[in-house]
C-alpha positions in Angstrom: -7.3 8.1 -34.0 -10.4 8.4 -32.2 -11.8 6.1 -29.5 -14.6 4.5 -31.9 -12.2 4.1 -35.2 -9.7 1.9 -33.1 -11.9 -0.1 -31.3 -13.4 -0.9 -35.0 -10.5 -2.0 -35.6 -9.9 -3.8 -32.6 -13.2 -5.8 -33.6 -11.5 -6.5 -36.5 -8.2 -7.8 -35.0 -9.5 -10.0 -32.7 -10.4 -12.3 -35.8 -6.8 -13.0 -37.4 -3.4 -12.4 -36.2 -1.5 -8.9 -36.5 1.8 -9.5 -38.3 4.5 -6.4 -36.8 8.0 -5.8 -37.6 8.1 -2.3 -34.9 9.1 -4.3 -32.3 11.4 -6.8 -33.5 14.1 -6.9 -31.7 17.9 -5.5 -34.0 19.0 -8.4 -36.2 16.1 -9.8 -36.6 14.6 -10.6 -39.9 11.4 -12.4 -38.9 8.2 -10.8 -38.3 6.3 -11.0 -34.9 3.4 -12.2 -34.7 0.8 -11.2 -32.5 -2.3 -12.4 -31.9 -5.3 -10.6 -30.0 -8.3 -11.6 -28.5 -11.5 -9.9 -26.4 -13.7 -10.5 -23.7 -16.0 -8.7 -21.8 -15.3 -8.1 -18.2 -15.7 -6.5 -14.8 -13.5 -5.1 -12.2 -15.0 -5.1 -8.8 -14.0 -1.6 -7.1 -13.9 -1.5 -3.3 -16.9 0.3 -1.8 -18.0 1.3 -5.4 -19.4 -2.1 -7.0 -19.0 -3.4 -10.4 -17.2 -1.9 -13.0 -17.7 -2.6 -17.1 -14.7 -3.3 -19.1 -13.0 -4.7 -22.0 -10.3 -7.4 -21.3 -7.6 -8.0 -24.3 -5.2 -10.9 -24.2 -2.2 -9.8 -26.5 0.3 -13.2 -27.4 4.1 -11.7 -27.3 7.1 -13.2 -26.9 8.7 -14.0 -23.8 12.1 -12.4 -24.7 12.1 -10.5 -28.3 15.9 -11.6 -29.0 15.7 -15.6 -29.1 14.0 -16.0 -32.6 11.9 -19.5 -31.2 10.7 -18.0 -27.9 7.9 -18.9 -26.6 4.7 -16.9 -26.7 3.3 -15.5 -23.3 0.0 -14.3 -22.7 -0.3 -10.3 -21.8 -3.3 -8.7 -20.5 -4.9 -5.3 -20.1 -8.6 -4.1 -19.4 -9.6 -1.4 -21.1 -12.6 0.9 -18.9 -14.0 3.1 -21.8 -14.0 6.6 -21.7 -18.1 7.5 -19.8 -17.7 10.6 -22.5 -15.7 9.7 -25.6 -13.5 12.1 -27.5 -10.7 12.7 -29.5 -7.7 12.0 -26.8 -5.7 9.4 -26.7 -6.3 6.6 -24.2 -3.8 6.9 -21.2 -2.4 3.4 -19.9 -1.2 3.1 -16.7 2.0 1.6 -15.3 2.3 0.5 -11.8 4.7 0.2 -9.4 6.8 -2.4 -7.2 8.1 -4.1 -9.9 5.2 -6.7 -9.3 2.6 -4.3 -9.1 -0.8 -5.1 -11.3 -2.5 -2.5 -12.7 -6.1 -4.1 -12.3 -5.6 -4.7 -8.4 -4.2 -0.6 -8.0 -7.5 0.6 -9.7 -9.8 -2.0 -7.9 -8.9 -0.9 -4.1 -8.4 2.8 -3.2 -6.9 4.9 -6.2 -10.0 4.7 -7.8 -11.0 7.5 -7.8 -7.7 8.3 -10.1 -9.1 6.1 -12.7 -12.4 7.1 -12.9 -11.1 10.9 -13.0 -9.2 9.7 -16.2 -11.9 7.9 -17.6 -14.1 10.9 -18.6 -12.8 11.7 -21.8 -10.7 8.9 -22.7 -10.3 4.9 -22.2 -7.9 4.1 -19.6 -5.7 0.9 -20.1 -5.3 -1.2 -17.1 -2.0 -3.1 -18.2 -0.8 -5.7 -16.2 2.5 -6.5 -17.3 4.4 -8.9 -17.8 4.0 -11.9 -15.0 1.7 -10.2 -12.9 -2.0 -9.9 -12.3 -4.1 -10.7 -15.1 -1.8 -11.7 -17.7 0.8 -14.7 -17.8 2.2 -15.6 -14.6 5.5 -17.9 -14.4 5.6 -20.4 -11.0 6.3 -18.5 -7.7 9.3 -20.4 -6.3 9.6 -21.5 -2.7 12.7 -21.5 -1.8 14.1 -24.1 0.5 16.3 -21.5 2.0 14.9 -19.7 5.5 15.8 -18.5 8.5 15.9 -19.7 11.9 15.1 -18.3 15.1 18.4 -18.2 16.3 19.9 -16.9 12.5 20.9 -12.7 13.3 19.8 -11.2 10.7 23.0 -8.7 10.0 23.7 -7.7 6.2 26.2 -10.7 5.7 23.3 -13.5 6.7 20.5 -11.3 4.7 23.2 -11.5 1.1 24.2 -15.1 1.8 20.6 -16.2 2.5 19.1 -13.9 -0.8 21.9 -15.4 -3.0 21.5 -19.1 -2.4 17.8 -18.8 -2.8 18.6 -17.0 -6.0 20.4 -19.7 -7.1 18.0 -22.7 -6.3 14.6 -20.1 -8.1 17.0 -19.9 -11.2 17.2 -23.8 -11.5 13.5 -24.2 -10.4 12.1 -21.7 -13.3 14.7 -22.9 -16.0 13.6 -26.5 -15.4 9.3 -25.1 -15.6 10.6 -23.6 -19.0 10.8 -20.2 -18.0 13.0 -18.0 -20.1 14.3 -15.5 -17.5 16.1 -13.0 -19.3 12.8 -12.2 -21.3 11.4 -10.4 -17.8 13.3 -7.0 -18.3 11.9 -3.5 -18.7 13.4 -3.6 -22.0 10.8 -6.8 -22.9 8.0 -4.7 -20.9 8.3 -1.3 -23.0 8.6 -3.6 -26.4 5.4 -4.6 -25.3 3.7 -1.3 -24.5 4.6 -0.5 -28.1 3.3 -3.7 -29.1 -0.4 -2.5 -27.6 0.8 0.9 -29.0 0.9 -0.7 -32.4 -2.3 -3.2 -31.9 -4.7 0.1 -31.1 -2.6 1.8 -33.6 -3.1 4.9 -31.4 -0.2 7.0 -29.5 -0.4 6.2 -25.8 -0.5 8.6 -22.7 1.2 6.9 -20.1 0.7 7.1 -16.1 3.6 5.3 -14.5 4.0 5.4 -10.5 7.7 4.4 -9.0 8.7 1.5 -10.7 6.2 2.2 -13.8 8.3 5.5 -14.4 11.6 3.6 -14.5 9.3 1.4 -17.2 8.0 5.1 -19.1 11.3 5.9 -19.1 12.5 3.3 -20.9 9.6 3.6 -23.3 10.8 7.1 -24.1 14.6 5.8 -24.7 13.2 2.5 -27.1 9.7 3.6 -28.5 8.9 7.4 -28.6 6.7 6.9 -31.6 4.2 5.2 -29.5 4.1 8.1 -26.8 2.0 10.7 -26.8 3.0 12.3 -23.2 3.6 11.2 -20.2 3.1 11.4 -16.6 5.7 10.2 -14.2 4.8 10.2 -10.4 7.5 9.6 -7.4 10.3 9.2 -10.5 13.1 6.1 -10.4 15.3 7.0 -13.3 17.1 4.3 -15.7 20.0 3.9 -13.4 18.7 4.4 -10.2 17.0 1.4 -9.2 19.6 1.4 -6.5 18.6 5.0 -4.5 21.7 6.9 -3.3 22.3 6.7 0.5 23.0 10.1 1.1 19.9 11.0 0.0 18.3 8.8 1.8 19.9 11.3 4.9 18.7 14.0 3.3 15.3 12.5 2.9 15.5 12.0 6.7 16.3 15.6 7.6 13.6 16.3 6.0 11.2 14.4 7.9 12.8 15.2 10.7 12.2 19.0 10.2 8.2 18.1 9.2 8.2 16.4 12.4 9.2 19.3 14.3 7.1 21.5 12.7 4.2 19.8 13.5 5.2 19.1 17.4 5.5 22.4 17.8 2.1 23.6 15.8 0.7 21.4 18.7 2.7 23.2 21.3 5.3 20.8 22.0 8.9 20.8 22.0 11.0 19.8 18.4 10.8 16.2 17.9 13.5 14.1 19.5 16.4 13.6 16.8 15.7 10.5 15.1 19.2 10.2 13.2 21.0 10.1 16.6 18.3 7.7 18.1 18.4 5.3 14.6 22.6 5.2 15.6 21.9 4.5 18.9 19.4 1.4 18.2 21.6 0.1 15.6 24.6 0.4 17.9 22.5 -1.5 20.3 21.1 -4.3 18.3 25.0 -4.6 17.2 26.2 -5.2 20.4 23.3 -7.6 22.1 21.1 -9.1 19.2 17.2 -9.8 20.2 15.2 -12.1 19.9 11.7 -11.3 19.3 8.2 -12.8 18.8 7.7 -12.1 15.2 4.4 -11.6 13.1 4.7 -14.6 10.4 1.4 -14.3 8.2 -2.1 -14.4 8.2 -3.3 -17.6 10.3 0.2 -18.3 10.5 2.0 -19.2 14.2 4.2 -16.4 15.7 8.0 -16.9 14.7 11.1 -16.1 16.5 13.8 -14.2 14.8 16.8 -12.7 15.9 17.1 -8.8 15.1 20.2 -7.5 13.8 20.8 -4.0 12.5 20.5 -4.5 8.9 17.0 -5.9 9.9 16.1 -2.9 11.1 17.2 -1.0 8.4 15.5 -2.9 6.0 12.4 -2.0 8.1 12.7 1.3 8.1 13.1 1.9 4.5 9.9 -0.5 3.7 7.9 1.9 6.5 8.9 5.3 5.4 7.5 5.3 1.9 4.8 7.8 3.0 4.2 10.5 5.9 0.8 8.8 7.3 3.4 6.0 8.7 6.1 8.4 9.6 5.0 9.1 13.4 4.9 5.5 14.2 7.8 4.6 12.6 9.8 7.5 14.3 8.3 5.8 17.7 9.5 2.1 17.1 12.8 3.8 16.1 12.9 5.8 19.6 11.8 3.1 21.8 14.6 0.6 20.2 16.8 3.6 21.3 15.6 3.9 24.6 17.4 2.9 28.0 15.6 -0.5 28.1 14.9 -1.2 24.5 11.3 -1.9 23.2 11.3 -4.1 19.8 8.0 -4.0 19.2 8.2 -2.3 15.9 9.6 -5.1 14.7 7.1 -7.6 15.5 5.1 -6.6 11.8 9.0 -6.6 10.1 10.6 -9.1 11.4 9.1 -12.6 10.5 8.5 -11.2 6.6 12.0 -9.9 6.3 13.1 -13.6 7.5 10.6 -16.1 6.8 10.7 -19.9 7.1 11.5 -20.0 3.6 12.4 -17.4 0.7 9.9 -16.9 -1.8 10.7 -15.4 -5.0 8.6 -14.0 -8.3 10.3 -14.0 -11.5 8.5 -10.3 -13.0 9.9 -8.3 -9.5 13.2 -10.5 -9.0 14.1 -10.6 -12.8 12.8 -6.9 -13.3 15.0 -5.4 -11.3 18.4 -7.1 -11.0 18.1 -6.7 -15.1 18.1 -3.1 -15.1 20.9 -3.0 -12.1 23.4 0.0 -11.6 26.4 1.5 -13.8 29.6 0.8 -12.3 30.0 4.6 -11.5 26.6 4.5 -9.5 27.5 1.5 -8.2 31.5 2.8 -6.5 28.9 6.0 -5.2 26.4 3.6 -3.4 29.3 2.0 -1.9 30.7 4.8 -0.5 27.9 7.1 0.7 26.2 3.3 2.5 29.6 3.0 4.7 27.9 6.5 6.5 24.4 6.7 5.8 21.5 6.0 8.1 19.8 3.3 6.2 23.5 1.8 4.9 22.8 0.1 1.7 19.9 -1.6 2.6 16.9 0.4 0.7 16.8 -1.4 -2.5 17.8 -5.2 -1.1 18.9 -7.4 -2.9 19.8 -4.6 -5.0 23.2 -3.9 -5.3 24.2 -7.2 -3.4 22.9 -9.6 -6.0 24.6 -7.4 -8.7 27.9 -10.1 -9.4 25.4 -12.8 -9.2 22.6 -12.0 -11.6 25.8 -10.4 -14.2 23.9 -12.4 -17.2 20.7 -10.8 -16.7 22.1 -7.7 -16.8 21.2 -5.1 -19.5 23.9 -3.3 -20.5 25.0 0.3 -19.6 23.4 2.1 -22.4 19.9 1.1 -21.4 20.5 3.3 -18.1 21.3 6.5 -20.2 18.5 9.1 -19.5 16.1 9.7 -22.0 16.3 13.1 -24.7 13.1 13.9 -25.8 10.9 16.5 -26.4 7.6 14.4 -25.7 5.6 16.7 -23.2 6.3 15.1 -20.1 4.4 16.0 -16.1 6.9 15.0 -13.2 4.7 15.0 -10.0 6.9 14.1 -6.3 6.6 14.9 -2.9 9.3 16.1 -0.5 8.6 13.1 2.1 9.0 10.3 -0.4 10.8 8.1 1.4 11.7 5.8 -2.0 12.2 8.1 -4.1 13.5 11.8 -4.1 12.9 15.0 -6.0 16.3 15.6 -6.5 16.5 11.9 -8.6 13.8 12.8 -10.6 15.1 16.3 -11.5 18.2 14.4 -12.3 16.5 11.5 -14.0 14.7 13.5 -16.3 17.1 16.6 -17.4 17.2 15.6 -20.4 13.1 16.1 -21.4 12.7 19.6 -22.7 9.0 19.6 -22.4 9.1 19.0 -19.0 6.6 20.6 -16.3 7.6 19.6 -12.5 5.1 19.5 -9.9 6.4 19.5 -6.4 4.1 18.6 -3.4 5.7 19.6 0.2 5.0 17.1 3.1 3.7 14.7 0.4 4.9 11.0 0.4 5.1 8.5 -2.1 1.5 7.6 -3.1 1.0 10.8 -3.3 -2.1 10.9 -5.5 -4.4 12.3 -2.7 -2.0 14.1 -0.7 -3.2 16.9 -2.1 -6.5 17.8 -3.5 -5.2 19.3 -6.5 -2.9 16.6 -7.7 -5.2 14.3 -9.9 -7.1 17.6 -11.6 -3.4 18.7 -12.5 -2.3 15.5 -13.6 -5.9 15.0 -16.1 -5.5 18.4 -17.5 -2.6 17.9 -18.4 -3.3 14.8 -20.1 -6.1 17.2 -21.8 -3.4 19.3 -23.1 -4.3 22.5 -20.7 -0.4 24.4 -20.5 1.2 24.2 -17.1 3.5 25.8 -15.7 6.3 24.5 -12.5 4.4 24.7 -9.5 4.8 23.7 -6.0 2.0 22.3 -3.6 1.4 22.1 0.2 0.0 19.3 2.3 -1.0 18.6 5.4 2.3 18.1 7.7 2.7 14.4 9.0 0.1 14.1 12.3 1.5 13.1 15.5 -0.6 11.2 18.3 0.4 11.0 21.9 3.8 10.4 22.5 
């Protein structure tokens, strides 16, 4: 439908309710109802100014499969295309879960968005309880650590599952339906908005918003046009493997060299031998450390433990720009007389005073979970790796615990679909790998795969031809599987 024909009918819409049976949930009978409403708005973009839009609020339910749930307020902007056409808008997914789409195209990804806009409207949708739209209570925990507390794997699980515990009480008794936050709820609603425009959708989902796409592709492939899905986590592999973790590691490592050497140095010191060390260390005599607690917040002191540092680690490598300082903080912990100052920024988040937890990123996650075969693999492969099991914490280790949230198995099958479909990662990702997204998306025949060496995991501007590959496909131009080259991670002085 073109751009001017739907938001006719959008004009329309925001006068009476839209009655929809698409996205009821099996079983159902009823109708849902959804009501939409308008306003004019404007998102302030960093170093750019102020931005025109369209924000919609869309009523849904908070979980499809209770027939008197409550309704919940979901919001997207809408930036309008600067030269309308034919194409279908594209709406963007972001990452964490938690992310908000508004906030990513408000700072510096920008530029991304108004590449997009052009030729089509670009949908800002910030999903369920985050940004923009509905939000339920953050809870603050009255579970924290103290200074003397190590923080080892078994303190980090018992800590995470008591505060668990307490959030569940606190949102049931603020009315909160908790099961309704899943990425089953969130891709019922992107057909909702689907339905609404009545338009097909292009969606743009990074990390986290991929795992969402994906499951949009699995539940509602009516409502997608094509898809583009950048630093891929598959249906059942919100919990990343260990082992490739390693491999992700080797392959810093051997980027590293490269570039010490381009710069006429020796190879870079091994950092899997120096990682063992550290943790070896840090097992043997735990420190304790002044530790960063917050904006205009007083220092903290925590005691380190290994898992601690793992944790760390796996926040910090997400993207080669950090990878020089982070391989320094991991040789200095593994030097003669120990230096923790990498920790200093980790430690006092990792372990704060008291646990705060979201429902959307808490919920989002422990609902889509592991299969049981994954889960055995994680297992073994952590009892080795590098990083153990602590990448995707409190994922698996809340797994028993949040059991009733869980969807089940069949919602981690991989999509089959011949929807045209761009799969964009980089070789340094350190959160996700392009092995997982080969493997997460096998089963797309209309697949193109773009593969950008040395590239992280916002890897948008890694390389300058990225976004131009990324809008012409959206356009429709035929690709082919292509690999890219970026710059190699930069060292400073060491």
């Amino acid at each position: 439908m073109p751009r001017t024909e739907y938001l006719l009918t959008l004009g329309v819409m925001t006068l009476t309710s839209i009655a929809l049976a698409a996205c009821a949930s099996p079983g159902m009978q009823s109708e849902t109802v959804y009501d939409l409403s308008q306003t004019p708005t404007s998102l302030e973009i960093r170093q750019i100014g102020s931005v025109d839009a369209t924000e919609y609020t869309l009523m849904v339910p908070e979980n499809r499969s209770v027939a008197d749930s409550r309704d919940i307020a979901l919001r997207f902007v809408v930036l309008p295309a600067l030269d309308p056409s034919d194409e279908v808008p594209v709406l963007y997914l972001a990452g964490g879960p938690g992310g908000a789409a508004t906030g990513t195209a408000q700072s510096r990804r920008w530029p991304l968005f108004d590449a997009l806009r052009q030729n089509r409207d670009v949908i800002l949708l910030d999903q369920r309880g985050t940004g923009r739209s509905e939000r339920p209570p953050v809870c603050l925990s009255s579970v924290g650590w103290a200074p003397n507390e190590i923080g080892n794997r078994a303190n980090f699980i018992a800590k995470q599952s008591a505060a668990f515990e307490e959030c569940k009480e606190f949102w049931t008794e603020a009315g909160v339906d908790q099961h309704g936050y899943t990425s089953k709820e969130s891709a019922a609603d992107i057909a909702a908005i689907s339905d609404v425009l009545d338009t097909r959708l292009a969606l743009l989902g990074i990390s986290y918003g991929t795992h969402l796409a994906l499951a949009t592709l699995n539940d509602h492939p009516a409502s997608v046009e094509r898809a583009v899905l950048v630093s891929v986590e598959g249906l059942d592999q919100t919990v990343k493997l260990p082992a490739r973790t390693d491999a992700f590691v080797a392959r810093l490592q051997s980027a590293l060299d490269e570039s010490s050497i381009a710069e006429g140095g020796a190879p870079y010191p091994d950092l899997s031998v120096a990682l063992r060390r550290a943790l070896n260390l840090i097992d043997s005599e735990p420190p304790m450390i002044e530790a960063f607690a917050g904006r205009g917040e007083p220092p903290v002191e925590r005691t380190v433990g290994a898992f601690a540092v793992q944790r760390a680690i796996s926040f910090a490598l997400s993207d080669p720009d950090r990878a020089h300082q982070t391989a320094s903080g991991i040789l200095a912990m593994a030097a003669d007389d120990p230096d923790y100052g990498f920790m200093t920024f980790f430690a006092g988040r990792l372990m704060p005073n008291q646990i705060e937890l979201r429902v959307m990123p808490t919920m989002m996650d422990l609902a889509s979970g592991l299969s049981p075969q994954r889960a055995k693999l994680v297992e073994t492969q952590a009892q080795t790796a590098l990083l153990g099991d602590s990448t995707n914490f409190p994922m698996p280790h809340l797994d028993d615990p949040a059991a009733d949230y869980r969807l089940p198995d069949s919602f981690r099958e991989d999509p089959l679909s011949d929807v045209p479909v761009l799969v964009v990662s980089g070789t340094l990702d350190g959160r996700t790998y392009p092995e997982a997204a080969l493997e997460a998306t096998r089963g797309l025949s209309a697949r193109t795969v773009i593969t950008v060496e040395n590239a992280g995991h916002n890897l948008f501007f890694d390389h300058p031809d990225v976004v131009p590959y990324i809008v012409d496909f959206l356009d429709g131009e035929p690709l082919t599987d292509t690999t890219l080259v970026a710059k190699l991670p930069e060292l400073s002085e060491r």
